[in-house]
C-alpha positions in Angstrom: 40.4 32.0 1.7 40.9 28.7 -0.2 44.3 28.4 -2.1 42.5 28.5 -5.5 41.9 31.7 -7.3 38.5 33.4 -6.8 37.4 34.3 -10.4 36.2 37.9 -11.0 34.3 39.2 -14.3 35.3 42.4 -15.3 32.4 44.1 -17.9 33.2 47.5 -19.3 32.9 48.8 -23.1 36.1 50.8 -22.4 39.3 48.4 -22.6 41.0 51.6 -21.1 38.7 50.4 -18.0 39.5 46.9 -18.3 43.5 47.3 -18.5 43.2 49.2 -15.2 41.5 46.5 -13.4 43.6 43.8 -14.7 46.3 45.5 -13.7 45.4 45.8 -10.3 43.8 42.4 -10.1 45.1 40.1 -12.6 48.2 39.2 -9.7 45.4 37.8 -7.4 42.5 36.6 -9.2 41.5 35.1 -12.0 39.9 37.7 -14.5 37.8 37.2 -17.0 36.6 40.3 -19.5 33.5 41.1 -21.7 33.0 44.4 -23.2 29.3 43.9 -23.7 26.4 42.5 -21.4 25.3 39.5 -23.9 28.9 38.6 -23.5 29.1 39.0 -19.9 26.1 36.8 -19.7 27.5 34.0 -21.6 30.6 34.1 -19.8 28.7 34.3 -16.4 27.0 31.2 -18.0 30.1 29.0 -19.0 32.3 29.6 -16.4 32.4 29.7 -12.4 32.3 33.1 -11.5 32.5 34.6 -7.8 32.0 38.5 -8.8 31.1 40.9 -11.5 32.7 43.9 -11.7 30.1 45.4 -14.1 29.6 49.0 -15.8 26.4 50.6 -15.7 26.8 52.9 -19.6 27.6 50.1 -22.3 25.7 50.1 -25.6 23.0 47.7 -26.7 22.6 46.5 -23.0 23.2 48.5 -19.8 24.4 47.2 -16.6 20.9 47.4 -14.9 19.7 45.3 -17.4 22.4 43.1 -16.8 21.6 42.5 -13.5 18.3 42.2 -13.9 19.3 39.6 -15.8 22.0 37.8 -13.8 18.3 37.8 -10.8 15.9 36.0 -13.3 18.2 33.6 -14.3 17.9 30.3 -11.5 21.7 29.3 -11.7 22.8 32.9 -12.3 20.9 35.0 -9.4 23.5 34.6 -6.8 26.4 35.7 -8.9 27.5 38.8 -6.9 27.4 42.3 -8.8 29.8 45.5 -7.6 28.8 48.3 -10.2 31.8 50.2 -11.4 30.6 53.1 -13.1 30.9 57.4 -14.1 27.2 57.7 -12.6 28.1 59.3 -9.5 24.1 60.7 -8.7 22.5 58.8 -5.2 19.7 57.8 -6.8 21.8 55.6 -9.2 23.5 54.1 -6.8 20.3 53.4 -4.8 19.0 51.5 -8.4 21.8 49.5 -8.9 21.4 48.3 -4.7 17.8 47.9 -5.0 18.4 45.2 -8.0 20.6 43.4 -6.0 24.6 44.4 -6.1 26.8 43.6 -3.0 28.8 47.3 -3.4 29.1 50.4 -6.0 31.6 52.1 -6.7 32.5 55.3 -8.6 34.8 56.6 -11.5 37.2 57.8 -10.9 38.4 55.1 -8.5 41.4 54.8 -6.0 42.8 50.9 -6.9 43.1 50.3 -3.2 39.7 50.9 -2.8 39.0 48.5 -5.7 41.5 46.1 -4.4 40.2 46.3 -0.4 36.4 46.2 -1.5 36.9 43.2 -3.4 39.0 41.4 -1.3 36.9 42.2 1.6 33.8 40.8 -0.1 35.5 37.8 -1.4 36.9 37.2 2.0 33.7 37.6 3.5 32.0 34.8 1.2 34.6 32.8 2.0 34.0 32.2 5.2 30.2 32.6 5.1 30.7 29.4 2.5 32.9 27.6 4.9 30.4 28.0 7.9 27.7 26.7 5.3 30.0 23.5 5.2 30.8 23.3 8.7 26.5 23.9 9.1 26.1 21.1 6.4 28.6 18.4 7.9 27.1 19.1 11.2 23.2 18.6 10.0 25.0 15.3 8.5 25.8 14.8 12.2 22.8 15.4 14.1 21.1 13.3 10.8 23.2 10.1 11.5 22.9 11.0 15.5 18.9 10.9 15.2 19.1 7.7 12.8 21.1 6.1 15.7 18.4 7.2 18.4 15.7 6.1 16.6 17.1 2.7 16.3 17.9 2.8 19.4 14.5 3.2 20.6 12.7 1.0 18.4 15.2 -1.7 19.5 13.7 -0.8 23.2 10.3 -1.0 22.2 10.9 -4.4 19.8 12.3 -5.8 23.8 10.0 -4.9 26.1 7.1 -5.6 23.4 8.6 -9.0 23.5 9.5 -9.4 26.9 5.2 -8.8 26.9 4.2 -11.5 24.5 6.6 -14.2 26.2 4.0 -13.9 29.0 1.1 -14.1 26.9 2.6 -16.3 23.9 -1.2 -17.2 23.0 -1.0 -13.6 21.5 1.0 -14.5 18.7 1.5 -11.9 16.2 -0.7 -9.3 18.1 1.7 -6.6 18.2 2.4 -6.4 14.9 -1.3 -6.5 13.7 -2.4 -4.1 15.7 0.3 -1.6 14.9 -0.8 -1.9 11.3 -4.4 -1.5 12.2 -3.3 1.6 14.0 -1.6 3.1 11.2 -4.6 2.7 8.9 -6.5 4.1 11.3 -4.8 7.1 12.2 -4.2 7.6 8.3 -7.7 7.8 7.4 -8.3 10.0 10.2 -5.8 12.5 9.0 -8.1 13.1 6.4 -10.7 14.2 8.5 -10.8 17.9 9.6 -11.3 17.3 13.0 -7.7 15.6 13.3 -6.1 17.1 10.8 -4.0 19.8 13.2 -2.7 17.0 14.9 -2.4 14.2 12.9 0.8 14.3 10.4 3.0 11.8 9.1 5.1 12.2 12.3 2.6 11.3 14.9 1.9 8.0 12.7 5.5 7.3 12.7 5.5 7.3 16.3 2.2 6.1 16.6 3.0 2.7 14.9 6.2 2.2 16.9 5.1 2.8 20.5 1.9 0.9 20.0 3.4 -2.1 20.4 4.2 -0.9 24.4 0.1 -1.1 25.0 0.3 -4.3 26.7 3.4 -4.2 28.7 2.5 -4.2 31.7 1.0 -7.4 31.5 4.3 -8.8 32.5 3.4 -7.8 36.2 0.5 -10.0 36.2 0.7 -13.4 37.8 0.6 -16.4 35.2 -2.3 -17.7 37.2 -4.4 -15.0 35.9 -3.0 -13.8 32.7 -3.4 -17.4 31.4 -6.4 -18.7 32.9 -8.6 -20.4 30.5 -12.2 -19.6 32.3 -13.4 -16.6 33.3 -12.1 -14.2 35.8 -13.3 -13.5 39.0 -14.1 -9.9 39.8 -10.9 -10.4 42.1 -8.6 -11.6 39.1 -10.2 -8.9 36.8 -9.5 -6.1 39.2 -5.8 -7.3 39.6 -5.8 -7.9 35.8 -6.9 -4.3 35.0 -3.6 -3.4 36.7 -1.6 -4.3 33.7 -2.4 -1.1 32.5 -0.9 1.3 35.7 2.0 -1.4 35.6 2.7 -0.6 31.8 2.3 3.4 32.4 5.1 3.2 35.4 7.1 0.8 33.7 7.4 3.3 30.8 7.4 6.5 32.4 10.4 5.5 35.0 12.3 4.3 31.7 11.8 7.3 30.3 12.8 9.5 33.8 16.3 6.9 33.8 16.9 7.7 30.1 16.2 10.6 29.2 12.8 12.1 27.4 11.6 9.9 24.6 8.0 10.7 22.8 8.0 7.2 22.0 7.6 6.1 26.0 5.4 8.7 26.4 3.1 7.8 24.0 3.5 4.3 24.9 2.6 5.3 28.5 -0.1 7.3 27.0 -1.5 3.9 25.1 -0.9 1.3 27.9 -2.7 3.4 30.4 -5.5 4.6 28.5 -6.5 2.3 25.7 -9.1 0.2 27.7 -11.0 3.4 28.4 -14.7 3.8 26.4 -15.6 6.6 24.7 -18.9 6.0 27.0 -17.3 6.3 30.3 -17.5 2.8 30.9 -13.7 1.9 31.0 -10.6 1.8 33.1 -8.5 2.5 35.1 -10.1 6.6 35.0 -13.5 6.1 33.7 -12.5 8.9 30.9 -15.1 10.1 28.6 -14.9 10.8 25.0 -12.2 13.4 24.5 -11.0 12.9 28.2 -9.3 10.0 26.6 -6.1 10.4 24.5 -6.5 9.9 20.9 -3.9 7.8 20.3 -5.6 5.4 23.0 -8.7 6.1 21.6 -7.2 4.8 18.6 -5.8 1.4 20.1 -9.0 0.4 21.7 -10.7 -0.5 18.4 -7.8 -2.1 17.2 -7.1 -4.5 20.2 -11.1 -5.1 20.3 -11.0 -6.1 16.9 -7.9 -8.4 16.9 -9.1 -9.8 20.1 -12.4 -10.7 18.1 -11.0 -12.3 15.5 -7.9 -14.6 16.9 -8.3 -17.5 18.9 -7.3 -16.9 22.4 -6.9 -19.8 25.7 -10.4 -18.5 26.9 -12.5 -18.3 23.6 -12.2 -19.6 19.9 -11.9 -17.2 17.3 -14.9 -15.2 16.2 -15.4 -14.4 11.9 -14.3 -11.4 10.0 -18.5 -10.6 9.3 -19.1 -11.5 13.6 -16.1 -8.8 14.2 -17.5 -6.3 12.3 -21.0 -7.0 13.8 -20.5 -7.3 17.1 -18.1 -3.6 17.1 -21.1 -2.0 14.9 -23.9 -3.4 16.6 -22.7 -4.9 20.1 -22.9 -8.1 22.0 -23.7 -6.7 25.6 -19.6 -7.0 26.5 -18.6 -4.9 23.6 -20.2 -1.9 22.2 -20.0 0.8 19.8 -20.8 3.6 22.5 -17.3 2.4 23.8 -15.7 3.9 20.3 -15.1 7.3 19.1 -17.6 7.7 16.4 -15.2 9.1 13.7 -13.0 6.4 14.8 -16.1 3.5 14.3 -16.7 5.0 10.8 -12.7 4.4 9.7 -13.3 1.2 11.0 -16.2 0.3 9.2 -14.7 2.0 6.2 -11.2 -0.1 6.8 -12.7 -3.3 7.4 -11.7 -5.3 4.6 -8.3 -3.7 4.5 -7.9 -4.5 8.2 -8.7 -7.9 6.9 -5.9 -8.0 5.1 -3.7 -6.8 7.7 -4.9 -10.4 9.7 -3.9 -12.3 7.6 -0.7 -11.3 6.3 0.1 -10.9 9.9 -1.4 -14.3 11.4 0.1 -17.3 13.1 -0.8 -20.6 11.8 -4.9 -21.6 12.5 -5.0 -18.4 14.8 -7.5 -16.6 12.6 -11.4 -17.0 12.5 
């Protein structure tokens, strides 16, 4: 127990009572008296108490109504109650237990009993308080131990994201954009019933973060063909659609060397599967609708669109209103079979906000 003086509250109408108890208490505790229950109140009210020793027969309020309330009281209901009392019948006993005391005890009473019950109780809170410390400061632990991992792995993604765009610098500020456009996106589709069971602020957290991994594998594909200006040949494109089995491995062995990490995973999830269509027309699988994961699901509308709209070494830079168009209505390269349809509508919907997103988010003459 801790050096200071637990402080008891002795409540009895009899100071006969009271005497006693101080007597046998007063050496080890600080005591405190009331000989009525609206006094016991305010004194449970001014003062830090640990335990009421309370009497159940006192006039103008009786110790059950005491209790009762001590319990509807917010920063009184914990205060714990040992009855003290002449009523010796069970089914008082079984009252003054069922509105909440920690122990009762009859007149007339052995003070060793007294003495050991409250000692033992005391005690026992004691150490149930230190363990709630030692819980608290170890919850502080594991709190500063997660902040430190979740650095940690941002600071990964933030690398290898980089370590992507330094072989594709005509990118620009692609990452970023299209994390934001993900995060709108995802939050509007929380909104929607049919994503509602798995879409919480969580999964947007980690959403935004290992979105920025899509693209890494481009770092296995030669220069030659990641930054030719023309077209590709079917040769080129078929060795260029490996960018998305190179980011998946890439991610996956990190993850295997490391330790588990939902934030590779997902970001294997999104580099492998975000060029699948919602029509079957995609790659590397072919997936069809809900085949594909949702958070790749997700990304392919958001890397269409930013594609769109920013000026890239093998096309200039289409217009917000030609964007829109071309994702709603189709060119014959892009269409919106390739889109989940609840996913085309946020879009739609988002379209001037993912505007916005552009252009905070730009580089200099990038936008159309």
């Amino acid at each position: 127990m801790s050096d200071n003086k637990s402080t008891i509250l002795i409540v009895d109408d009899e100071e006969s009572n009271i005497d006693f108890l101080l007597e046998i208490l007063g050496d080890r505790y600080e005591v405190k008296v009331a000989l009525d229950g609206p006094t016991a109140l305010e004194q449970a009210r001014n003062y830090q108490i640990d335990l009421i020793l309370l009497d159940i027969m006192m006039p103008e309020m009786d110790g059950f109504q005491v209790i009762q309330e001590l319990r509807s009281d917010q920063s009184l209901r914990d205060v714990a109650v040992i009855f003290l009392t002449a009523l010796n019948d069970t089914s008082f006993e079984e009252k003054g237990l069922e509105l909440g005391a920690v122990d009762y005890i009859t007149k007339p009473f052995s003070p060793s009993v007294v003495l050991t019950r409250v000692h033992n109780y005391l005690e026992l809170q004691a150490a149930k308080q230190s363990l709630r410390a030692q819980n608290k400061h170890l919850e502080e632990k594991v709190r500063e131990r997660s902040k430190e991992l979740q650095k940690s792995y941002e600071a990964t993604i933030g690398c290898l994201a980089s370590l992507a765009e330094t072989r594709d610098p005509e990118t620009g500020n692609h990452i970023q954009r299209t994390r934001y456009y993900v995060k709108a996106i995802a939050e509007y589709l929380w909104k929607l019933p049919r994503f509602s069971s798995y879409i919480d602020e969580k999964y947007i957290h980690i959403l935004f973060n290992s979105t920025a991994l899509h693209d890494v594998g481009k770092v296995g594909i030669p220069d030659h063909i990641l930054l030719k200006p023309g077209k590709l040949t079917p040769e080129e494109f078929e060795e260029m659609k490996q960018h998305t089995t190179y980011g998946r491995n890439t991610l996956l062995t990190a993850e295997k060397s490391y330790g588990s990490s939902i934030y590779l995973n997902l970001g294997a999830e999104i580099a492998y599967s975000n060029h699948e269509r919602w029509d079957g027309t995609g790659y590397p699988q072919g997936l069809q609708g809900e085949e594909i994961p949702l958070s790749a699901r997700i990304m392919c509308i958001a890397d269409v669109y930013d594609a769109l709209i920013t000026k890239r070494v093998y096309k200039p830079a289409f217009s917000q209103e030609d964007a829109v168009r071309i994702i709603t209505q189709g060119d014959g390269r892009v269409m919106p079979s390739h889109f989940d349809p609840d996913i085309l509508r946020a879009f739609m919907d988002l379209s001037d906000h993912l505007r916005e997103i552009a252009i905070q988010y730009s580089d200099k003459d990038e936008l159309g």
